[in-house]
N, C-alpha and C positions, 0 to 999 in steps of 0.2 A: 815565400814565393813558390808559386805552384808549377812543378816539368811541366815543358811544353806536348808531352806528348798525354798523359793525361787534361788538358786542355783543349786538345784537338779532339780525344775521347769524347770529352763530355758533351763538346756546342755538337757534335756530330749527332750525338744521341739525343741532346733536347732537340735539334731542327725536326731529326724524326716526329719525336714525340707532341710536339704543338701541331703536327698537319690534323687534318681532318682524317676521323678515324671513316675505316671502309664501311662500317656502317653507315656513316655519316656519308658518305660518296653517293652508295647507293641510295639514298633516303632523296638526297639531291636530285640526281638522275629521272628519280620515280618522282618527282614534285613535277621535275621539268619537262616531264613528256606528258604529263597528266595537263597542267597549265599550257604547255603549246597545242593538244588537241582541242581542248577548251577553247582556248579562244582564234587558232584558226576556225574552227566548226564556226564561232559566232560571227566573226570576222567577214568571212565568206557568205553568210547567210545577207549579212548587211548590205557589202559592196557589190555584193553578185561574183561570179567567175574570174572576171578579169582581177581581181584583185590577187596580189602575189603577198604572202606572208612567209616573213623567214625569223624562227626565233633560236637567240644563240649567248650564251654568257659572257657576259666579258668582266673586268676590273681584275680582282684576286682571282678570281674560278680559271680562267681562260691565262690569265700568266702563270699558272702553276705556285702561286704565294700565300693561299687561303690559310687561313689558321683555325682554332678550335677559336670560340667563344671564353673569354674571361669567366663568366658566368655558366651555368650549366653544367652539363655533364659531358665526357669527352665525343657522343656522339649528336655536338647541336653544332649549329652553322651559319655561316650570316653568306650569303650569295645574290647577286645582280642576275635578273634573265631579260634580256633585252628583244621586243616585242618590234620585229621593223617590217612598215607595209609598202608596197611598189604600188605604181598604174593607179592610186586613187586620188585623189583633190579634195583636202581635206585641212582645218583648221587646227592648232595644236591645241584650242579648249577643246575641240570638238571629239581629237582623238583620245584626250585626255579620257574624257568624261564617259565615253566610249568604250575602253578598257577597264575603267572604276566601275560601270553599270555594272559589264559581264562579270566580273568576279564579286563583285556585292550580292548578286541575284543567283547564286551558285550556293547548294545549301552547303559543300563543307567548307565555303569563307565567309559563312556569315557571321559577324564580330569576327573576322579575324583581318579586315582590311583595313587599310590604315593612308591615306594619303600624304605622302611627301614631295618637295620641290621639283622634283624629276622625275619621281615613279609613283608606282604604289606598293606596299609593303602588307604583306601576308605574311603575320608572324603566328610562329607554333611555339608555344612554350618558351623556350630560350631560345630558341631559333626562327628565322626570320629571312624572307627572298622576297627582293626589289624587282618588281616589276616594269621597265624602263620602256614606255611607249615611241614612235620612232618612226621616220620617213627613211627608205633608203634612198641612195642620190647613184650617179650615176658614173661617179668617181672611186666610189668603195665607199662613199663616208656615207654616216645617216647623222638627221636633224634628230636631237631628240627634245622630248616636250620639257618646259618649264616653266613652272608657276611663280611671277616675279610678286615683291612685297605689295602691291596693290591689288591683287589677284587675278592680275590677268596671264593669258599664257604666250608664251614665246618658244619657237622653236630656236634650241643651239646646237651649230654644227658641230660632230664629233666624229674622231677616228679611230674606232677600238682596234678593228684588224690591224692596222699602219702600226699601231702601238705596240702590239702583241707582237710584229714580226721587228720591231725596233728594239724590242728588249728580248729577242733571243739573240738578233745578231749582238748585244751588249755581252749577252750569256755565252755566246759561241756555242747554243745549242743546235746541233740539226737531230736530236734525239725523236723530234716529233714535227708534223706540218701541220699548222692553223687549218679551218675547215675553211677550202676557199670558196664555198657555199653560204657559208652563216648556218650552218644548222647548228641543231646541239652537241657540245664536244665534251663527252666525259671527262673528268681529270684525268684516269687512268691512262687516257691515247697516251700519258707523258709517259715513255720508257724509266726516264730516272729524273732526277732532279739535278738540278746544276748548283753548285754551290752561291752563285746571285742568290736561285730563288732560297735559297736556305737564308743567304743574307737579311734577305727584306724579310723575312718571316721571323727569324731571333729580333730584330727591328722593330718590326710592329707588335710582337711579345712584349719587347720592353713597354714601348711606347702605351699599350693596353694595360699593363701594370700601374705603371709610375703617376698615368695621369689617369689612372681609373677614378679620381675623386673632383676634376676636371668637368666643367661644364662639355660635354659633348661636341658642340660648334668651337668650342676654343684649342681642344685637338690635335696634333698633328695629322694632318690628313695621308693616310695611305697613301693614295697615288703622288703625294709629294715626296715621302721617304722613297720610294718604288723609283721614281727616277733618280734621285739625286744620288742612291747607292748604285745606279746603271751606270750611272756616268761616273762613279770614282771607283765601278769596277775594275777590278786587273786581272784577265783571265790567265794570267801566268801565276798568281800564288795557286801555291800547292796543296794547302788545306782551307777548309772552310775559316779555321781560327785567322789565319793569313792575309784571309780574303775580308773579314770581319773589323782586321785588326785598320788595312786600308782604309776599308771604306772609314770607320766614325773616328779615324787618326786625321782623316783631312777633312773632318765636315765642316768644322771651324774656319777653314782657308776657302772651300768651297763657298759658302753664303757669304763671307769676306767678298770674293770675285764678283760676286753677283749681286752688291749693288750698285745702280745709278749715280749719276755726279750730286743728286739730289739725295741722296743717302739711304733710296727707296729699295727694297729687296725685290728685284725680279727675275721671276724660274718660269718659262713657257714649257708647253708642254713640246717634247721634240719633233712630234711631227705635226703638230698648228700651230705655229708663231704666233697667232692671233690669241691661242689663251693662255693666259696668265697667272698659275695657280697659286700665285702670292697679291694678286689683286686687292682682295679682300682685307689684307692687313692693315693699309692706309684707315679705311673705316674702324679695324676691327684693330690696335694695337694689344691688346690681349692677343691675339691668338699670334702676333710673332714673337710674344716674350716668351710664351708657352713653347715654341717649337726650337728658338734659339735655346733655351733652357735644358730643354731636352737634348739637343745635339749636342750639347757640351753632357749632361751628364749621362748621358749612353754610353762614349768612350771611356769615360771614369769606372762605371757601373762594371760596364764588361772587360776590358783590357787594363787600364790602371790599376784597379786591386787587385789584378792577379798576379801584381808585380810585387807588390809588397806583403801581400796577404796569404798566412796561412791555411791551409785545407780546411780545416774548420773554420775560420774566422771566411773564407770567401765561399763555403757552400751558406753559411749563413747569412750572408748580404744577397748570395744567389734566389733564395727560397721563397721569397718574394715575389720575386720577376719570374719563377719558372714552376713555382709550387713544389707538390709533392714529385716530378721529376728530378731535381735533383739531388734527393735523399737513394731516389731509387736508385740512381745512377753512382752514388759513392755505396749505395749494398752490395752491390752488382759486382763493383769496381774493387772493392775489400775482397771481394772473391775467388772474385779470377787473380788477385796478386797473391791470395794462400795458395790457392791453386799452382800459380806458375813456382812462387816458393817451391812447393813441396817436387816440383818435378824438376828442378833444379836449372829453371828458366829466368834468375836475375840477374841481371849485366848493369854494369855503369861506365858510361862515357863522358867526359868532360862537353862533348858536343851534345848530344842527346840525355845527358840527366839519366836517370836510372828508368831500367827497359825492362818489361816483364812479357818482353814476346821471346820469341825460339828463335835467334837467330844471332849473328857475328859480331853484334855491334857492341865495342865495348869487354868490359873486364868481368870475365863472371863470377857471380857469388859462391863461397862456398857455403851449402848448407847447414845452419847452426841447431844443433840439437842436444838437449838436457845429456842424451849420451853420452856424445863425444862423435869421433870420427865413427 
């Protein structure tokens, strides 16, 4: 069984370590202003003046929970940039097809565009940004386009700002304010990180792991982990591990609650009653064996064998799910305990297990040397 304060260590160190490296920030950033001059310039040529264009991230990018790519190297990226126009009259094949022209006809994305159900996708190498065409409305929300299985289009209404300010009050963050513009919002506006978004990002690590060999659509889908750890946050624990241990200790009772008298699993998203982001499962039973499977074995993976499992026997189930981070982190961690050794920084308390920081807590070691005293 592993002390709770090197636990707290470690997930503290991987949440860092999975985010998106600054190089990766800034690469982002410079895509996204490059792509919003782009296609305002065209945008505008088409509808004339009166047309209002606003382009601004949303999903992972905009909730502070992006992670590195499974794949790649530590500075690739997967991010949404959402395309929304005002004052024009327009059809969702039409905007579609629209936004697909100008970046197909654009010599640095040619072969690199790609169409999907909602956007269009411009991937580099291992990394890759969703381009999400889009009405604003006059509520906050915008329509965005979507290509149904017979291949026509539909617009669906969606609320990313409503969402974004729904899971900070979840987070109890006021570290940062949403652009109440829609322009582009660098990650970095975030001062710090809240221990939620740390949550959904250890979450979606795993989740990225474990069913990396997983049909893609069968998936747990982010924005579904994303809420359901909002809602079984508790912003009174005191560490991330705390905070971790909440969330996937009750996900089994959480999807319990939530289903129907008909036995069907239903999770709306919390600020559209109208969608349903367990909809799909009736068609698709795969993909709720896939996600019930996973929420059972997240809490096992991460909290359970650190109960019974030794330091090496649980960085080795870790290594997996977190890669070469957690070798780095027990280098690190062997270090700084020679370290505090030698300066005669080790204490043990029945409450806290043994402490290698400088301070009160606990009985302290005496240092054991081949000498003697």
């Amino acid at each position: 069984m592993l002390e709770k304060e090197e636990l707290v260590s470690l997930y503290d160190d991987l949440a860092k370590k999975i985010c998106l490296s600054d190089t990766a920030c800034k690469q982002v950033e410079t895509h996204f202003d490059t792509i919003k001059d782009l296609i305002n310039s065209n945008l505008i040529e088409y509808f004339g003046e009166q047309a209002e264009i606003k382009t601004f991230p949303q999903g992972s990018w905009s909730l502070g929970t992006t992670i590195k790519p499974l794949r790649g190297s530590d500075d690739d990226y997967d991010v949404d940039l959402v395309v929304a126009l005002s004052n024009v009259n327009i059809t969702a094949s039409e905007l579609k097809a629209n936004i697909g022209a100008i970046l197909k006809s654009t010599k640095e994305y040619v072969g690199k565009v790609e169409e999907k159900g909602r956007a269009w996708c411009i991937n580099y190498a291992n990394s890759h940004i969703d381009i999400v065409p889009s009405i604003n409305n006059l509520d906050g929300s915008i329509c965005i386009t979507d290509k149904e299985s017979n291949g026509s289009y539909t617009y669906l209404k969606s609320y990313p700002k409503d969402l974004v300010e729904w899971f900070k009050n979840k987070s109890n963050d006021n570290s940062s304010e949403y652009d109440s513009d829609l322009k582009t919002k660098p990650i970095h506006s975030y001062q710090r990180f809240t221990k939620l978004q740390k949550v959904v990002r250890i979450l979606k690590q795993h989740r990225n792991s474990t069913c990396k060999d997983i049909n893609e659509k069968e998936r747990p889908i982010s924005i579904l982990i994303t809420i359901i750890a909002a809602e079984l946050y508790d912003e009174h624990d005191k560490t991330l591990l705390d905070a971790l241990t909440t969330v996937t200790s009750k996900l089994e009772t959480y999807l319990s609650n939530h289903r129907n008298t008909d036995g069907k699993y239903v999770i709306v998203n919390p600020v559209n009653k109208k969608e349903i982001f367990t909809d799909k499962w009736t068609d698709h039973p795969e993909r709720q064996a896939v996600f019930l499977k996973w929420a059972d074995q997240v809490y096992y993976d991460l909290i359970l064998q650190a109960q019974t499992l030794d330091r090496v026997e649980y960085a080795t189930k870790m290594e997996p799910i977190f890669g070469q981070y957690v070798s780095d982190f027990y280098e690190q961690l062997g270090k700084k305990h020679e370290d505090a050794q030698a300066m005669g920084c080790m204490r043990y308390s029945k409450a806290d297990g043994v402490s290698f920081e400088n301070n009160d807590k606990g009985e302290k070691f005496v240092r054991n040397t081949f000498w003697g005293n």
